[in-house]
C-alpha positions in Angstrom: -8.8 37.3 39.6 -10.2 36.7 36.3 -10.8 40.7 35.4 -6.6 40.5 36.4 -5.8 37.6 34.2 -8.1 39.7 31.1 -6.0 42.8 32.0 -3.1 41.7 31.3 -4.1 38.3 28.2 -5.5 42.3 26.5 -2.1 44.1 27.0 -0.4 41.3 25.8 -2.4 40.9 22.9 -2.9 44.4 21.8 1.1 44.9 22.6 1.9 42.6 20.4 0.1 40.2 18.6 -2.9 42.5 17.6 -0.6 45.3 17.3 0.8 44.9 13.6 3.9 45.7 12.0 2.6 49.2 10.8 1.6 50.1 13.8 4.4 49.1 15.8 6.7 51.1 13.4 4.5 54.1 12.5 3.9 55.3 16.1 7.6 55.9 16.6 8.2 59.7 16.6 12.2 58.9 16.6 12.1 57.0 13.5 8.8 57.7 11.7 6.9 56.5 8.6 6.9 59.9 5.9 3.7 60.9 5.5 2.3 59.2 8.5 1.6 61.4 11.6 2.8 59.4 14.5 0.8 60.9 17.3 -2.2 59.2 15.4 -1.1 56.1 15.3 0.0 56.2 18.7 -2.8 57.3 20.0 -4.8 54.7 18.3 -2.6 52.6 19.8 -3.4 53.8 23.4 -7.0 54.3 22.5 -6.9 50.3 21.7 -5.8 49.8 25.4 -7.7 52.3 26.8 -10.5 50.9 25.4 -9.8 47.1 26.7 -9.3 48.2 30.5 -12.8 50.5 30.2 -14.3 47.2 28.3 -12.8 44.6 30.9 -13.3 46.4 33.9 -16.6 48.6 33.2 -14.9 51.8 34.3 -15.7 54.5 32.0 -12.5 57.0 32.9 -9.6 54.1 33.0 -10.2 54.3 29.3 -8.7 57.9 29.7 -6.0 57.0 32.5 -4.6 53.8 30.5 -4.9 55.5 27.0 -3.0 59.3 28.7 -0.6 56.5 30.5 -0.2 54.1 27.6 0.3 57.1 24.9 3.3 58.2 27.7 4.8 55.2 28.3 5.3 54.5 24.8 6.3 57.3 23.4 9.1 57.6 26.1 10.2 54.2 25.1 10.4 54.8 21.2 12.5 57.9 22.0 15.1 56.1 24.1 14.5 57.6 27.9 12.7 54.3 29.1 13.8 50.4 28.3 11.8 47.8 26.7 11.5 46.3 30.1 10.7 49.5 32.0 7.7 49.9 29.3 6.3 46.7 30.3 6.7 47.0 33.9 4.9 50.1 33.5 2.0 48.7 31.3 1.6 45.9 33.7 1.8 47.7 37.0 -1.5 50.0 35.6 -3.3 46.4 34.6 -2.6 45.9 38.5 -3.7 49.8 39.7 -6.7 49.3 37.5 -8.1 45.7 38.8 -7.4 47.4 42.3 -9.6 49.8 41.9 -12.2 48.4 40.2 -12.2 45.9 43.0 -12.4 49.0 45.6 -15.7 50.3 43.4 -17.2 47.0 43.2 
């Protein structure tokens, strides 16, 4: 329960918190910064994630499924085909895939 619980305290950070103002704006291809490529940012963005669920769960390749997911999910968001709340509900349902199969490998 406690890998769960660091899934999702990390998305909430990192979505957030630890995410930043530039960030948060400069990974929006619909409305991006000039000068700043926004499929950099957003993949650092996803990277940042990725890198939390590989960290917190000691699976290797959910760094690639949550950053490919993550890098999605966003993007579809900032470009107006998925809601705020569909985002999240998104983000939090692979926090719940990936502490379901970590506990399957364990």
């Amino acid at each position: 329960m406690l890998m769960l619980i660091s899934l999702i305290g990390a998305h909430c950070f990192f979505d957030y918190a630890g995410q930043g103002d530039f960030m948060s704006k400069a990974k929006n291809r619909a409305n991006p910064i000039p000068g700043v490529p926004w499929r950099t940012v957003l993949a650092a963005h996803a990277a940042i994630h990725g890198a939390a669920v590989a960290l917190i769960t000691g699976i290797w390749w959910l760094f690639i499924a949550e950053a490919a997911i993550h890098f999605l999910t966003d993007d579809a968001k900032c470009c107006g085909k998925i809601s705020f709340n569909a985002d999240q509900a998104i983000h939090l349902g692979c926090k719940v895939a990936w502490w379901g199969i970590a506990l399957a490998l364990i």
